[in-house]
N, C-alpha and C positions, 0 to 999 in steps of 0.2 A: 167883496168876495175874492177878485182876482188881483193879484200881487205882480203890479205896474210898474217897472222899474223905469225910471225918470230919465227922458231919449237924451239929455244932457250929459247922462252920468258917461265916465270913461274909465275903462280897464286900468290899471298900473303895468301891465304888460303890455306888451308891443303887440296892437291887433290890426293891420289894416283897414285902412277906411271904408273900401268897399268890399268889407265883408260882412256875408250875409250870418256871421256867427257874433256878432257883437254882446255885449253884454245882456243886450236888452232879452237876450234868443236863449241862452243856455239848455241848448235840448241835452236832454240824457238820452245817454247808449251806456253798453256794456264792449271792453274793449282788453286786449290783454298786450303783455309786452316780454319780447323772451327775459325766460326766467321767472316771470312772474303771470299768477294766473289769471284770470275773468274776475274782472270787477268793473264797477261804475263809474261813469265818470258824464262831467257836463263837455260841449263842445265852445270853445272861448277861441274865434279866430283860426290860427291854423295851431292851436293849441287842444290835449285833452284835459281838463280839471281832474288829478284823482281825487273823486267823492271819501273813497276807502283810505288816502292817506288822511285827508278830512276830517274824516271819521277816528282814526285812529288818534288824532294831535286834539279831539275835544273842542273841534271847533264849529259844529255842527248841532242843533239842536234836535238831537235825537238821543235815546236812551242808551247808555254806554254800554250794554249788554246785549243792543240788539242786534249790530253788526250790519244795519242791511245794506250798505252800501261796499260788501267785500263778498259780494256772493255773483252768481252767473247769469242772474237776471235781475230786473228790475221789479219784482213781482213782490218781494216782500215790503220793499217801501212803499210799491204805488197801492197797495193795501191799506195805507195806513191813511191815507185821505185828504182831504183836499187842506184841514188846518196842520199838518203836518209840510205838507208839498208849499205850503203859501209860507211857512217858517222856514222852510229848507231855502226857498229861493231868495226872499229877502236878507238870508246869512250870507248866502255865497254873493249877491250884488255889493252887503258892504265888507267881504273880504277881498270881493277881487279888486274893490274899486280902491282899495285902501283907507275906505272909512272907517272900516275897522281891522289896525295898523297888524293886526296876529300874525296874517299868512307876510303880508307885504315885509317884515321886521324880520321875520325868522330868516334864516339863508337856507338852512338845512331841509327846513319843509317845502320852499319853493323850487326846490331839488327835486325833491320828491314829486312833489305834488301837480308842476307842470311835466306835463309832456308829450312832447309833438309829434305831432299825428303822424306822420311821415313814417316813425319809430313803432307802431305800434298795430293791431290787427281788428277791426272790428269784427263784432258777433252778434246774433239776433240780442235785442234789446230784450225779450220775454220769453219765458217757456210760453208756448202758444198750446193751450188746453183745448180751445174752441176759436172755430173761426165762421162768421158770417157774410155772407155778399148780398148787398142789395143793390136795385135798380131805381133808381132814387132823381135821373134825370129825366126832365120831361121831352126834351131836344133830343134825348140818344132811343128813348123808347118809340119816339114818333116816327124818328128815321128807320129803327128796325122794324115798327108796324108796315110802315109804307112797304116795307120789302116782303113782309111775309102774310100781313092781313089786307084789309081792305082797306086802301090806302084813305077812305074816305073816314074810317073806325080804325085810324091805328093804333088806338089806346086802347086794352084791355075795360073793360066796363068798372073793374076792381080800381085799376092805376088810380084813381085820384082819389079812392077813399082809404088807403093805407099803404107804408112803404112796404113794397114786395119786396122779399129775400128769399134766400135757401142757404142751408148750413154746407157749408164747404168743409174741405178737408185740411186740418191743422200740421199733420204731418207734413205736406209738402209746399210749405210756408219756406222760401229763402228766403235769406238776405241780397241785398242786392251785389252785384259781380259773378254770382252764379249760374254758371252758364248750364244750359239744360239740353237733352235731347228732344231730336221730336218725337212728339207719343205715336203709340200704336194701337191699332182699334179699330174697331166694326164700321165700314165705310158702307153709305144705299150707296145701291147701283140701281139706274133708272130703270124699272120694270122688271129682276129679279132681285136673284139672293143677294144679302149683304156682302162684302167681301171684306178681309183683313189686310191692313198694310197700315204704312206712315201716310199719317195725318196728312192731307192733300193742300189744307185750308185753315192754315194754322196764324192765327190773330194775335194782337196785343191789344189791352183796354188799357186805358188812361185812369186812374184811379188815383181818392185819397182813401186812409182810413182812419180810424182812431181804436186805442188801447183803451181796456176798464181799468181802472185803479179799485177806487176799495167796490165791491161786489154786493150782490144784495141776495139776501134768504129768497130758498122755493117758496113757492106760494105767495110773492108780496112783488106790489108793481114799482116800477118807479116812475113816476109825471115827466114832462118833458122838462119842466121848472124846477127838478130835481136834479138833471141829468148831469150837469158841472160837476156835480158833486163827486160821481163818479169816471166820468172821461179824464184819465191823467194826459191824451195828448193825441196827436194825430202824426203821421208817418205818409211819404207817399207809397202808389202800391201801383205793380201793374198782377193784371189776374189774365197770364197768355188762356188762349180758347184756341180749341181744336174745334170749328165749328162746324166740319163734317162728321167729325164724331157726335158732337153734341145735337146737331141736327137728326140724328138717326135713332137717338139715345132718348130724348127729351122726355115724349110722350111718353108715362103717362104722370111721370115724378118729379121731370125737372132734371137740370145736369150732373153727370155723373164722370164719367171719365173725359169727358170733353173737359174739364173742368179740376182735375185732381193732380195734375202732374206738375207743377210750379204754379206758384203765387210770389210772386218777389215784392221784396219793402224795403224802404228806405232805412237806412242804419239808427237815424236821430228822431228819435220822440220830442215834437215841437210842443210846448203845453199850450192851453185855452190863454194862460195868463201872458204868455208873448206874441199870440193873437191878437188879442184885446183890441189892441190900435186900431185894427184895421174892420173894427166889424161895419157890416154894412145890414143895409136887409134884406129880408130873405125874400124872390119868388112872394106874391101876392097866389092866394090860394082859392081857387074856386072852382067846388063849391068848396064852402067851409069844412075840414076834418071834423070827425067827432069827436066829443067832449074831450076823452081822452088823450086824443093827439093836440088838442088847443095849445098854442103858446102866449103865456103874457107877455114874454119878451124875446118873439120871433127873431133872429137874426142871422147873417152866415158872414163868412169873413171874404176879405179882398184878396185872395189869391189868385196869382197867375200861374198856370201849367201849360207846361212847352213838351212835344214829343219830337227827337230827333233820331232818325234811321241814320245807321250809316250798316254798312254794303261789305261782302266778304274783299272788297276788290278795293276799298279803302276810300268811297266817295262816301259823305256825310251830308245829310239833309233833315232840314225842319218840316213837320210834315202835317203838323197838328198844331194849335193854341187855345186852352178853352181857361174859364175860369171857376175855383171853388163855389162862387155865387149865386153861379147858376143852380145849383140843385135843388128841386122844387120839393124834395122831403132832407127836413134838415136833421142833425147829429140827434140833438135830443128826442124829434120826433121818433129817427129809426129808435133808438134806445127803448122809448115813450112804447111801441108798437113791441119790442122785441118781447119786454118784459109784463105785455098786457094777461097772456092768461095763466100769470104767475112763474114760468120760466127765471131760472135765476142764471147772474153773470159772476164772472168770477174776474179775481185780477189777473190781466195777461190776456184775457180775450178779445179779440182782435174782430172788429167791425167794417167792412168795406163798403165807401160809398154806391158802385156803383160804376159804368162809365159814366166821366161827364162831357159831355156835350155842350154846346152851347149854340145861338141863335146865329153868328155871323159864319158864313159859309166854307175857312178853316177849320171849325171849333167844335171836329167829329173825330170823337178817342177812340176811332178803331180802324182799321181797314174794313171792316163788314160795311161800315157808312160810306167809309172814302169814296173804295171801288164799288159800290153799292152790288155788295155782294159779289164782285170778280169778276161785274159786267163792263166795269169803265177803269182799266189801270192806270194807278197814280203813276205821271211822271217823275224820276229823278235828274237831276242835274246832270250825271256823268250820261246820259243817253239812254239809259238804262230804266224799267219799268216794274210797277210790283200788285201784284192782284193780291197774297197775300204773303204770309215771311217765308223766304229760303234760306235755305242754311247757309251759315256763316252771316246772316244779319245781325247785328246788334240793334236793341230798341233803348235810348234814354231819356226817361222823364224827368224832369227837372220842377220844381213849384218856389215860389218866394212871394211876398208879399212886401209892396213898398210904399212909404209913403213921407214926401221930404225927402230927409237925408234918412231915414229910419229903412234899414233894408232888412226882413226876416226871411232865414233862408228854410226850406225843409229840407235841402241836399237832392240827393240824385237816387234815382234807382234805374240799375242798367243789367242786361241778359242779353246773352248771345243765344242762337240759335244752333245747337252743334245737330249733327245726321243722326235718323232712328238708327237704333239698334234693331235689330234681326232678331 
């Protein structure tokens, strides 16, 4: 099913060794270059692949009338499904590798057809139609119980029998380097009226997610053992939280504007198939999900994610480390769960893990856990202290996967923290 490019195999270009963009990785983004407009391209080293020059020289197995690699998202090919995606990837490993001499022979098209990232602007990878958040770690829900429920019942009674989500807002989906304001919004005040002002208590989560490729009709579900089928890839994400607003807001629907104001993602769409390597298994589940959610071939992958703070004042610190593995509802179950009472996806819409948490006493994706609630502020390096973000923060999350000499990067997603507006 998934198209495993052989960890031997090597570029004909110059890629450095410890890059996490090697052959094996070629994630897709959409990328532009002055003069010329939005199109696709794979990420090879500190190089872009144009897909659209690609496409244009016939060297890509794809219909020569369909163009979809010269347009502004990635939406039209990741439609086309996973035996197209597995024949796209296997072209490009033997033309970058020089197995197949086309691109490597030409001069004119490898003109073209490289070019380096330095040179050029990335763009959200999808028109983003819909977006989902779910809460999918069992580490990060336990520590928020403990804060807000009975620490003895910090699982919702629900938590273990389906992944819980809420549909988010797709319009304020960044890309990552998008610096954002803090929001504004209905703040409790202890024993009366609410009052209005800049978000007091304003968070970052640790987040991956994944893009749908080809989509499925209303009314029809998809199995979890289906779900490859349609995930063309996964992206890292932070989902900032205003969670005085969201606190105030909650009851009786769920988040709302605590919630609405950025969602930043990582530029490069990593696919299932440059995964592969590293899968591991997933969270043992008990009690058992229902039918529905069953996996015959439960798994998650070896990813490591790292969150580093750095300060309007120029000190930089790691402050977070958890891993993709931990999630105890995995991609195809949320999928499995999203699309049970017939709800359909489309290509381009955008699924969010979650924060992830995990078991060792770093491996908390948010300040709400850290400072447990803004009652115990995290130390930084320079002397300096943080309950939750100030302005002029920068948050960067970073994810890779490695194993051997084999290193898979997801890239970076990073946002500054600028002052409300009035």
């Amino acid at each position: 099913m998934f198209e495993i490019i052989d960890p031997s195999l090597r570029a004909f270009v110059e890629v450095a060794p410890d890059s996490g963009f090697p052959i094996q990785n070629l994630p897709y983004g959409i990328f532009s270059t002055p003069g010329q407009g939005m199109r696709a391209g794979v990420a090879l080293g500190g190089w872009i692949v144009d897909l659209h020059a690609l496409e244009r020289a016939g060297l890509l197995p794809v219909a020569d009338e369909a163009r979809l690699f010269g347009q502004g998202s990635l939406n039209a090919y990741a439609a086309t499904g996973r035996p197209t995606w597995a024949a796209v990837r296997a072209r490009l490993a033997a033309l970058l590798s020089g197995q197949d001499p086309r691109l490597r022979d030409d001069a004119d098209l490898r003109v073209r057809a490289f070019v380096p990232m330095e040179q050029s602007t990335l763009h959200l990878p999808f028109e983003i139609a819909s977006y989902t958040d779910f809460y999918s770690s069992e580490e990060h829900a336990t520590n928020v119980g403990k804060l807000f429920r009975d620490p003895a019942n910090a699982l919702s009674p629900n938590w273990k029998h389906m992944p819980i989500g809420y549909n988010g807002r797709a319009s304020s989906v960044v890309l990552s380097g998008h610096d954002f304001h803090r929001p504004m919004g209905q703040l409790p005040v202890a024993g009366g009226a609410p009052a209005w002002g800049a978000c007091r208590q304003l968070d970052f989560e640790l987040e991956t997610a994944f893009f749908i490729g080809r989509g499925s009709e209303l009314g029809t579900r998809i199995g979890p053992d289906q779900a490859a089928e349609h995930i063309f890839g996964m992206v890292l994400m932070n989902d900032w939280s205003a969670r005085d607003i969201q606190r105030w807001e909650y009851v009786p629907l769920g988040p709302f504007q605590g919630k609405a104001f950025a969602t930043s993602i990582s530029p490069w769409v990593v696919t299932l198939d440059a995964l592969e390597p590293f899968r591991v298994d997933a969270p043992v589940q008990d009690p058992a999900p229902l039918p529905y959610l069953r996996e015959q071939d439960r798994h998650a992958y070896d990813i490591e994610l790292t969150v580093e703070l750095a300060t309007a004042g120029g000190a930089r610190a790691p402050i977070a480390r958890s891993n993709f593995r931990h999630l105890y509802w995995t991609m195809p179950q949320q999928l499995a769960h999203h699309t049970s009472s017939g709800c359909n996806v489309r290509a381009g819409d955008l699924m969010g893990s979650g924060t992830i948490s995990g078991p060792a006493g770093d491996a908390m994706g948010s300040l709400l856990e850290m400072t447990r609630n803004g009652s115990q502020p995290l130390a930084l390096p320079d002397g300096s202290s943080r309950t939750f973000l100030e302005d002029g923060d920068e948050v960067v999350i970073r994810g890779e996967a490695r194993r051997g000499e084999l290193r898979i990067e997801l890239g970076s997603v990073r946002g500054r923290v600028l002052p409300a507006r009035d």
